[in-house]
C-alpha positions in Angstrom: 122.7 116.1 53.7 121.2 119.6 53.4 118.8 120.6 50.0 120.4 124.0 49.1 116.2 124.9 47.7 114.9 123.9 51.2 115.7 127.1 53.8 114.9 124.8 56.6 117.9 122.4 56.2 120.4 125.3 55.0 119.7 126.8 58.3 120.2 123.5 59.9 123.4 123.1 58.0 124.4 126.7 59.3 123.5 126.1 62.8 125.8 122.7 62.9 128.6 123.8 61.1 128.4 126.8 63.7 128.3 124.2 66.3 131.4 122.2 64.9 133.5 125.4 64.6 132.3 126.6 68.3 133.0 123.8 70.0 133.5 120.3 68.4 132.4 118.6 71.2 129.0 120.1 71.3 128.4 118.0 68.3 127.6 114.8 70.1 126.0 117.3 73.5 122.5 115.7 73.9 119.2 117.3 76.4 120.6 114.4 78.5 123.8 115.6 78.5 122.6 119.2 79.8 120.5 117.3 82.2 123.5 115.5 84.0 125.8 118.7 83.8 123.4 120.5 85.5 120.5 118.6 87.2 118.9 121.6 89.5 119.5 125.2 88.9 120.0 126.7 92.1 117.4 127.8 93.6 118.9 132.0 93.6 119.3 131.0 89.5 115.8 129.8 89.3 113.8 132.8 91.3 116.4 135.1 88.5 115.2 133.4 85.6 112.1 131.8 86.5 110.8 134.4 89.2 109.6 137.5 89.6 112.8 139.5 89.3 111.8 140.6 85.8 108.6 141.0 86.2 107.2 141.3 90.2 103.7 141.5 88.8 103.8 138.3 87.2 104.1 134.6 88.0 105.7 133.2 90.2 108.3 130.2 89.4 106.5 127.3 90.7 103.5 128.7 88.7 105.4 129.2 85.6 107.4 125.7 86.3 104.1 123.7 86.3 103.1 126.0 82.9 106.2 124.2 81.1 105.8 120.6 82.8 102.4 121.1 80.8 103.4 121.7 77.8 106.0 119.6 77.9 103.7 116.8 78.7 102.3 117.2 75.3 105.5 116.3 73.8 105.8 113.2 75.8 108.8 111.1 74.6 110.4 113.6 72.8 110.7 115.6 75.9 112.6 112.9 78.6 115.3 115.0 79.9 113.4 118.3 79.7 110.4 116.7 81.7 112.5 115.7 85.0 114.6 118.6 85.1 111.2 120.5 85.2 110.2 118.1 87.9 113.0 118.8 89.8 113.0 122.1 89.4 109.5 122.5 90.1 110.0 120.6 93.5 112.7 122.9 94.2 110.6 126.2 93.6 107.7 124.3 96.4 105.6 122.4 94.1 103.8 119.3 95.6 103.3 116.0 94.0 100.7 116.5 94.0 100.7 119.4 91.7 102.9 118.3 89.7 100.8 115.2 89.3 97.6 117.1 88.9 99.5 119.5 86.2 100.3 116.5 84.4 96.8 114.7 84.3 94.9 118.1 83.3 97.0 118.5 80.3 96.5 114.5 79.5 93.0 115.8 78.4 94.5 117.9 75.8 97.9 115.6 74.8 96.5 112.5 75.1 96.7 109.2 77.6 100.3 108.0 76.2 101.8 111.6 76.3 100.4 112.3 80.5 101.5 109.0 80.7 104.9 109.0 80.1 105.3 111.9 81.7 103.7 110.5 84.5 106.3 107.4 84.7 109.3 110.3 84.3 107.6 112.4 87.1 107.2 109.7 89.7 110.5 108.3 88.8 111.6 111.6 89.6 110.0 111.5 92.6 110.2 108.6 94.3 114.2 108.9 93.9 114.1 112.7 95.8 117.2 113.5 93.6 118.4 113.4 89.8 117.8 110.3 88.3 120.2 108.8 85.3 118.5 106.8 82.7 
């Protein structure tokens, strides 16, 4: 499984066996897992982490929420789970859809049409459910 001259995969190898001995169940843990165990952070968790408690000078959440539905536009597919939990969370910090839609489309410039729009479809579905969504 792991090339012992490739760094990369003996890290990787590390990082699993890690895993295994931590939990064993963590093994099969997927983003979609995460995303079903905990759909919304609250919103006192969010303004801790994503606010301006550690820095009052700096952005604000919904600001910095819309900053990571960006880039995780660019991933597209790769990024399912980790694009509606942003969209959620974003909502919950008092982004619009249309911001969130607007966010999306500007970076489509720079990711490309399929990337904005799959993160488009995962947005509205998002959306147009006004909750956590499954699939």
């Amino acid at each position: 499984m792991s090339d012992p001259s490739n760094p990369f995969d003996a890290m990787m190898k590390m990082s699993q066996d890690w895993v295994k001995s931590v939990n064993p169940a963590l093994e099969s843990f997927t983003p979609k897992g995460f995303e079903s165990l905990w759909p919304t952070m609250p919103k006192e968790v969010m303004e801790t982490v994503m606010g301006k408690t550690f820095n009052p000078e700096g952005l604000d959440a919904k600001t910095k929420l819309l900053l990571t539905l960006g880039a995780l536009t660019i991933l597209g597919a790769q990024a399912e789970a980790q694009i509606r939990m942003t969209v959620r969370h974003a909502m919950e910090a008092g982004a619009s859809k249309q911001e969130i839609a607007e966010t999306i489309a500007l970076v489509g410039v720079f990711g490309g049409v399929p990337a904005m729009t799959k993160a488009m479809e995962l947005a509205s579905s998002v959306m147009e459910s006004g909750e956590e969504e499954d699939t």
